[in-house]
N, C-alpha and C positions, 0 to 999 in steps of 0.2 A: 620705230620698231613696234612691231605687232605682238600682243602676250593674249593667249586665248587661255582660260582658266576653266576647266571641269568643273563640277559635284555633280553630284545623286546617287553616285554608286551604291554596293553593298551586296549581300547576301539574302535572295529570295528566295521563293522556294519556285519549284514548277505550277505553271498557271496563273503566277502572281504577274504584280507591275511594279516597275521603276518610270522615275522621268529622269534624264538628264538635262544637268542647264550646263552652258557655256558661253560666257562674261566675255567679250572683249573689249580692246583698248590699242587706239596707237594710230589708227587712220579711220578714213568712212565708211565706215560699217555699213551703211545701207545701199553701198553699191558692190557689194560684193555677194558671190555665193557663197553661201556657209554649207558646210557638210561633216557628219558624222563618218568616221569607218572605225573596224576595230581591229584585234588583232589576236590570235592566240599562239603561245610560246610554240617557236618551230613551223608556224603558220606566215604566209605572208598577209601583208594591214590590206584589210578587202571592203571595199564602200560598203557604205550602208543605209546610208540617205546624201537628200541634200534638197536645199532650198533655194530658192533664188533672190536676189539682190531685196526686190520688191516684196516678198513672198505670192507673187502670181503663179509659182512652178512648184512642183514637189517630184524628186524621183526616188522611186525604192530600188534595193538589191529585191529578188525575187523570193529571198528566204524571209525575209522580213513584211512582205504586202500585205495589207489588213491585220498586220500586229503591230505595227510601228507607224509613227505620225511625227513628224519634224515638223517645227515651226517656228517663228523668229516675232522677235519686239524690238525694231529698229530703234523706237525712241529708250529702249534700257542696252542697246547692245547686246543682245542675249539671244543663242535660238537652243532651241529645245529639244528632246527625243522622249517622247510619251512611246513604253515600251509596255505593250501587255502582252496577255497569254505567252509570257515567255518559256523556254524551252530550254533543257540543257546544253543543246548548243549554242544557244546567246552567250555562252558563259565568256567573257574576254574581256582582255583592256578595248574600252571605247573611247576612238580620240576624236577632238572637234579638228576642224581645218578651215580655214579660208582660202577661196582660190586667188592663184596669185596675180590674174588680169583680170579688171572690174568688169561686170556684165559679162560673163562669159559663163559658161556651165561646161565643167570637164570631167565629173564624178571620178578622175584618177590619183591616184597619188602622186604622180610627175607632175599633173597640174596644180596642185597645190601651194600656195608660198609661205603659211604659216601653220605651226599645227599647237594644241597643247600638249601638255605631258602624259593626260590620260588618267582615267578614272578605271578602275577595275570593276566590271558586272559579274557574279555567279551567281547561276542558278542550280538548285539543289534538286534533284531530281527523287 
């Protein structure tokens, strides 16, 4: 069984930066794609990044390009979301995810096989 774990959340203001980290455990990490999406209450979980097995790849949602940088440390199990110049509407729970066929890149939520519980981001405008 796979358990992905959040931190870095919290309360910024507009402009500032967060990083997110997210921990896994339970199968090989490094051959899977890991990816960020988030979600806000009444909203459906919408991508946000995501990385690839290797990290040779990186793709963004388009709200996010040149604010946001995902990246991974295969030997801690861990990838990452360096979030700047953020915006009031970054404001939401952001969940990590691993997809659930190895080597494969699907940026959806159906393609997904494990997610964590989620970290909550606001930003204070």
């Amino acid at each position: 069984q796979v358990q992905l774990v959040e931190s870095g959340g919290g309360l910024v203001q507009a402009g500032g930066s967060l990083r997110l980290s997210c921990t896994a455990s339970g199968r090989t990490f490094s051959t899977y794609t890991m990816n960020w999406f988030r979600q806000v209450p009444g909203k459906e979980r919408e991508f946000v990044a995501a990385i690839t097995w290797s990290g040779g790849s990186t793709y963004y949602a388009d709200s996010v390009k040149g604010r946001f940088t995902i990246s991974r440390d295969n030997a801690k199990n861990a990838v990452y979301l360096q979030m700047n110049s953020l915006i009031a509407e970054d404001t939401a729970v952001y969940y990590c995810a691993q997809d659930a066929t190895s080597m494969v890149v699907t940026t959806k939520t159906s393609g997904m096989g494990y997610w964590g519980k989620g970290t909550l981001v606001t930003v204070s405008s």
